[in-house]
C-alpha positions as a printed Julia matrix, in Angstrom:
78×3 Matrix{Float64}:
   0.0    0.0     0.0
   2.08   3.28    0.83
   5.84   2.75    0.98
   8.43   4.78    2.68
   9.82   7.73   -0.08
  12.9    6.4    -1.84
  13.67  10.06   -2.78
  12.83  13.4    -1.78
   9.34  14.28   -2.84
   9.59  18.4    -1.76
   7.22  19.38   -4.73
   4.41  16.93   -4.69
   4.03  17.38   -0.72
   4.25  20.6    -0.87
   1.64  21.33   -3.5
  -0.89  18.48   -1.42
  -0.11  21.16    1.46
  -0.62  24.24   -0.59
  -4.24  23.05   -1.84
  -5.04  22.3     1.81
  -3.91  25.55    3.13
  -5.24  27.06    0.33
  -9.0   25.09    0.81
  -8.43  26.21    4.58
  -8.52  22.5     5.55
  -6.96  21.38    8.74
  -5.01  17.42    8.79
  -8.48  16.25   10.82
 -11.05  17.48    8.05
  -8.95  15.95    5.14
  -8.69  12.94    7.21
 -12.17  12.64    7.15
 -12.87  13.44    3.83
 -10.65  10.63    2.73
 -10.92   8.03    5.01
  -7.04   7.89    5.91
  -5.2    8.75    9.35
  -4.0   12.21    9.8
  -0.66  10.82   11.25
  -0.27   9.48    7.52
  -1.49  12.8     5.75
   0.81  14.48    7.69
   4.01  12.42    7.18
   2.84  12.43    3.3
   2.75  16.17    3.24
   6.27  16.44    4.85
   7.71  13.85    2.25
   8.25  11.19    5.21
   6.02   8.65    3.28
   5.16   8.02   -0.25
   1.89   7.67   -1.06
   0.69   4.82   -3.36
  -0.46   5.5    -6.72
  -3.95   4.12   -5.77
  -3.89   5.89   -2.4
  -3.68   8.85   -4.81
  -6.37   8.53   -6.93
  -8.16   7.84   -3.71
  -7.63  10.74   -1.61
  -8.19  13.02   -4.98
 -11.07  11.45   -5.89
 -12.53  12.05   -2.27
 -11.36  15.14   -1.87
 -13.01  16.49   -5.66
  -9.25  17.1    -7.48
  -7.42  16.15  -10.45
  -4.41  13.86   -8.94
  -2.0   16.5   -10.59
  -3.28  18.88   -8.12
  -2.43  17.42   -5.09
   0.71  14.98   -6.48
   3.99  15.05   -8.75
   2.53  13.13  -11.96
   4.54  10.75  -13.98
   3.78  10.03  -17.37
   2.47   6.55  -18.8
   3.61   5.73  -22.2
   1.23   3.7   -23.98
């Protein structure tokens, strides 16, 4: 499921951080919204975990984003 981050993730946590600051969303209401711990949320924003791709799509899906606006987006060649 969610993996400890292999490398440093500074722009994708910090743009999941920016949207909830921005939204004026504390840890506890995003929590809610998606269903997943705020001890993980918060370790995701600093860049102390790595989110799954899945967990992703989750928590953007809940939360009524595009995954690119929360998360660092690699491209899939078809």
């Amino acid at each position: 499921m969610d993996r400890p981050r292999a490398e440093a993730t500074g722009q994708a946590t910090t743009r999941f951080r920016a949207w909830r600051l921005a939204k004026e969303l504390s840890l506890d209401e995003v929590a809610d919204l998606t269903g997943l711990s705020k001890a993980m949320l918060s370790r995701a924003e600093r860049g102390q975990r790595e989110l799954a791709p899945m967990t992703k799509v989750k928590v953007a899906r809940r939360l009524g984003v595009a995954v690119r606006d929360l998360f660092e987006v690699s491209e899939v060649s078809a």
